[in-house]
C-alpha positions as CSV (number, residue, x, y, z in Angstrom):
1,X,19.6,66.8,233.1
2,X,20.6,64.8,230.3
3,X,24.4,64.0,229.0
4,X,24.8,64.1,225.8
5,X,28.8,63.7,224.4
6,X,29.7,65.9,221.3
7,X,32.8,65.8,219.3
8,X,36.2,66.9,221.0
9,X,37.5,70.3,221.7
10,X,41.4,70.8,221.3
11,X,42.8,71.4,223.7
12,X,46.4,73.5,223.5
13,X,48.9,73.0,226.1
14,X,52.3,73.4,226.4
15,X,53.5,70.0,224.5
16,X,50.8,69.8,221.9
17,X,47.0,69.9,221.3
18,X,45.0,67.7,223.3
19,X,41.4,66.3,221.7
20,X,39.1,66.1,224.6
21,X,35.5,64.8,224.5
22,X,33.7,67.4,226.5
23,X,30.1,66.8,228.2
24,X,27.0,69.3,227.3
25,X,24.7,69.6,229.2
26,X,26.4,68.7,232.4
27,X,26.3,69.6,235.6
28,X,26.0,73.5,236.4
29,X,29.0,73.1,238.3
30,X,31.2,70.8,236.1
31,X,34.9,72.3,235.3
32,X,36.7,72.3,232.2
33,X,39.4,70.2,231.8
34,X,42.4,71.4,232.4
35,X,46.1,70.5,230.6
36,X,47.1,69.3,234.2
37,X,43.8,67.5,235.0
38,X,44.4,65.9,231.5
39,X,47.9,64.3,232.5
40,X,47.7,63.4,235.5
41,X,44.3,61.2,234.2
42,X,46.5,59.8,231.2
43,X,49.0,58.8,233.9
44,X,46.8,57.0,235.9
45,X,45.8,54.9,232.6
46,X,49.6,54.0,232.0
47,X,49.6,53.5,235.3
48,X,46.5,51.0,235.3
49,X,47.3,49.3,231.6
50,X,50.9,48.7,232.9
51,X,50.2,47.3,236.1
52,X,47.2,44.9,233.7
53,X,50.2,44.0,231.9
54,X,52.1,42.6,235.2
55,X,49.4,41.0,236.3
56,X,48.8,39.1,232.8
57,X,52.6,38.2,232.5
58,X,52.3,36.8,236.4
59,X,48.8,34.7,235.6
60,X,50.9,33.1,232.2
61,X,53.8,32.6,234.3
62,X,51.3,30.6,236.6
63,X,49.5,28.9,233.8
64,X,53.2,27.5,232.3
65,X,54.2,25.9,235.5
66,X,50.8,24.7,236.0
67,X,50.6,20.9,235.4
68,X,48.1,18.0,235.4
69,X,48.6,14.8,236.8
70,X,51.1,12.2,235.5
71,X,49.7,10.1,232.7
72,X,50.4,6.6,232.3
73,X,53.4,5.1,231.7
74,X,54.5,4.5,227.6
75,X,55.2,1.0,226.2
76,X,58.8,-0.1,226.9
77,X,61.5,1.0,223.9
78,X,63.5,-1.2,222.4
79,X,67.0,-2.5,224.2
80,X,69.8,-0.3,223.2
81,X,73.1,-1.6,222.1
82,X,75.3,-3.8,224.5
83,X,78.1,-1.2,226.0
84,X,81.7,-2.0,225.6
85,X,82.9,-4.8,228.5
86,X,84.1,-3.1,232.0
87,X,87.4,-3.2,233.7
88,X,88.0,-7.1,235.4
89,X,86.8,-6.1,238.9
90,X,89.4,-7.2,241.8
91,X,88.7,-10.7,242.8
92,X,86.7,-11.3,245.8
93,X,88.5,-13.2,248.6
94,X,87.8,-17.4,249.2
95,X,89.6,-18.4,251.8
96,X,87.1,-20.9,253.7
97,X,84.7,-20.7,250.9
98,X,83.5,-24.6,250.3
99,X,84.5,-26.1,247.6
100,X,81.5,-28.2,245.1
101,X,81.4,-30.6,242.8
102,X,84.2,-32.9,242.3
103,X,86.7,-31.7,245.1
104,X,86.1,-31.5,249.3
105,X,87.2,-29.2,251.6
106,X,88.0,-25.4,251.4
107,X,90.0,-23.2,249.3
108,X,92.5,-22.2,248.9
109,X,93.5,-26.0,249.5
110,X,90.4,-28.5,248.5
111,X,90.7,-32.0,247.9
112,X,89.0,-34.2,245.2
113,X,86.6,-36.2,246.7
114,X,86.8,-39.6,246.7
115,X,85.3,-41.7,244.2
116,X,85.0,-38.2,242.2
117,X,87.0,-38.5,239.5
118,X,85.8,-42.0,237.1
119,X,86.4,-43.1,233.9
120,X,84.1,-40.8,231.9
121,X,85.5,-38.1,233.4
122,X,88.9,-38.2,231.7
123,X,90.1,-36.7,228.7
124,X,90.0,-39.2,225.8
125,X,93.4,-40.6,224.9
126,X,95.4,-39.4,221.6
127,X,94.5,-41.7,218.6
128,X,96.6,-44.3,217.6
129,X,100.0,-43.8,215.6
130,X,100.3,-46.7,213.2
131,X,103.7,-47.6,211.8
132,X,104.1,-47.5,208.1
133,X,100.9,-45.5,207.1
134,X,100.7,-42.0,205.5
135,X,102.4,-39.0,207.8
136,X,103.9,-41.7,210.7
137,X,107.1,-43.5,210.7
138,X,108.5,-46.1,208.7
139,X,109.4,-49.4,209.3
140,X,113.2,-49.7,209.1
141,X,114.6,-52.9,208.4
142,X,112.6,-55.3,206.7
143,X,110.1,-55.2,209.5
144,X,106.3,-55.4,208.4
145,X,103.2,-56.1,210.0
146,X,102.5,-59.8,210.8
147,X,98.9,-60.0,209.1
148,X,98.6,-63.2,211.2
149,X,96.3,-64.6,213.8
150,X,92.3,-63.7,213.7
151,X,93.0,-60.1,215.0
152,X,96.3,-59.1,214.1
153,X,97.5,-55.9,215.6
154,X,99.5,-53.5,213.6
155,X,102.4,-52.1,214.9
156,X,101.2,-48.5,216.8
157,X,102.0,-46.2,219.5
158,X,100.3,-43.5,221.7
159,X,100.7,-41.5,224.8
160,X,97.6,-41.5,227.2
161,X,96.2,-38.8,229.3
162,X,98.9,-39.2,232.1
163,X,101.5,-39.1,229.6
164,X,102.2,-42.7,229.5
165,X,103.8,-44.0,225.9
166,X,101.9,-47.2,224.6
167,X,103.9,-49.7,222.0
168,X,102.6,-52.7,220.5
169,X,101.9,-54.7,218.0
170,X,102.7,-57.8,216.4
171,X,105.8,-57.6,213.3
172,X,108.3,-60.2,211.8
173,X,110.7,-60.5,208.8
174,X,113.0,-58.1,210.4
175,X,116.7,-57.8,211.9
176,X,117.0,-58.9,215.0
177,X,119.6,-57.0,216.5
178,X,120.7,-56.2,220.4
179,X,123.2,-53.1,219.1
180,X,121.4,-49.6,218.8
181,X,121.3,-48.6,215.1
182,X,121.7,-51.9,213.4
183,X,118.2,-53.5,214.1
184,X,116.0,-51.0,214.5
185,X,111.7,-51.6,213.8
186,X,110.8,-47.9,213.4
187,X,111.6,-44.2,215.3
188,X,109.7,-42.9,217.8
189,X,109.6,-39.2,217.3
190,X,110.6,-36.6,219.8
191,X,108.3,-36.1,222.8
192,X,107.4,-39.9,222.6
193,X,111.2,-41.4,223.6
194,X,112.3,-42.6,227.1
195,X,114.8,-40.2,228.8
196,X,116.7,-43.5,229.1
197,X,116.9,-47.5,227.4
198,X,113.8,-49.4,228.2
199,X,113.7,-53.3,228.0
200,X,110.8,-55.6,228.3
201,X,110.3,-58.8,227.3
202,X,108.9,-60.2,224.4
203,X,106.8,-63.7,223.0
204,X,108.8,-64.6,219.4
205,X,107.8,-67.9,217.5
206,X,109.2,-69.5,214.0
207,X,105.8,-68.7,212.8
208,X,104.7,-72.3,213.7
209,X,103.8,-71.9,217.6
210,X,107.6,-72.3,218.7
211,X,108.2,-69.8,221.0
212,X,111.7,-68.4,221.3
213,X,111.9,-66.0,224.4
214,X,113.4,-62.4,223.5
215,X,113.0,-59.2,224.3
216,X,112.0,-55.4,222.7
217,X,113.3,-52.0,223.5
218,X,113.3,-48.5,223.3
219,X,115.7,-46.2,223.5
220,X,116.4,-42.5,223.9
221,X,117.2,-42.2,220.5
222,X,114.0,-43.0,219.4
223,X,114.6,-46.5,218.3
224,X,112.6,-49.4,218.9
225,X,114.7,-52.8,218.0
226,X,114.1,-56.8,218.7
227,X,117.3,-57.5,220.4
228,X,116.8,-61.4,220.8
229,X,113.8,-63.4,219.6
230,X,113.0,-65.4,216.1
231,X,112.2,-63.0,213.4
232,X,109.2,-65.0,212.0
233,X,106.7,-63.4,214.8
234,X,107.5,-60.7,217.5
235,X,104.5,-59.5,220.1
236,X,105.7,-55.9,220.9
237,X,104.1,-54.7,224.5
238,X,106.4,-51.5,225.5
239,X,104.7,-49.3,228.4
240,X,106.6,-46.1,230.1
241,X,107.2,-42.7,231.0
242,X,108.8,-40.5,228.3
């Protein structure tokens, strides 16, 4: 027999009126629907559509923490700004560590090596100071520069790399004088005087190839003087330890 589905009966129940489709031309032995028939069906819907729903919210879940393989790496950024310096770290030991270049042995105690240290390897001395000219001292005295010979050496002075004051040059026209303050050539300024009187001999002439011997000094005042000699041409070779 054929089905056919016609529009809804309402049905009443307790709650409300219920629309239900009903079948004609069933089944001799189909039953009406009942109100109870009728819930426990809607039931078992809610019951299906919310257990669809738990299902759907598991499968996303899935799909989120799904993930492919790892692509390939991007280009490099650029470099970031240099941080601020660290903390000095503590010093490693180097006792027995061998010592290189220049020196021999082991630290804490190495040696220089010999034949190490040459010329070119030491500090260059100061210039030279030369007596007279602008911002050194002045000659005292009468004393000037000689001006004679092919090379003539004004009066200078310097202190090396090992500390050693150099004086010479060649002067005349001055006092020759062997007591402190009265004769004095020029002033050595602080740092550049002996801690005592230093004497050393000196070539004088009468300008004509007559030598007189004398004798220059310096003293821990500063001064430099001719104490005896002919004032017409004194050579002025001083060398010592401040």
């Amino acid at each position: 027999m054929k089905r056919i589905l016609v529009p809804t009966l309402a049905v009443l129940t307790t709650a409300a009126v219920v629309s239900v489709p009903v079948l004609v031309g069933g089944p001799a032995t189909s039953k009406a629907t009942t109100p109870t028939a009728l819930a426990k069906r809607i039931s078992a819907v809610t019951k299906s559509q919310a257990k669809l729903a738990a299902q759907q919210r598991a499968l996303a879940k899935k799909l989120a923490n799904l993930k492919g393989p790892v692509g390939p790496a991007g280009q490099i950024g650029p470099a970031g700004q240099i941080g601020a310096t660290g903390a000095q770290g503590v010093p490693g030991p180097i006792a027995g560590v061998a010592a290189t270049g220049d020196l021999t042995g082991t630290y804490p105690a190495p040696q220089i090596a010999t034949g190490a240290v040459t010329s070119t390897k030491l500090a260059a001395a100061e210039p030279w100071h030369i007596v007279g000219t602008v911002g050194e001292p002045a000659f005292q005295n009468s004393w000037v520069n000689t001006a004679l010979g092919v090379t003539p050496l004004s009066l200078r002075y310097r202190k090396d790399v090992a500390g050693v004051v150099h004086v010479a040059g060649q002067i005349k026209d001055g006092t020759v004088s062997p007591t402190i303050g009265t004769g004095a050539v020029f002033i050595l300024p602080v740092g550049y005087r002996p801690t005592g009187d230093r004497l050393f001999s000196a070539v004088t002439t009468n300008g004509s190839n007559v030598i007189t011997p004398g004798w220059v000094g310096a003293f821990s005042s500063g001064q430099v003087t001719v104490g005896v000699g002919n004032n017409a041409y004194v050579s002025v070779e001083m060398t010592f330890i401040p």
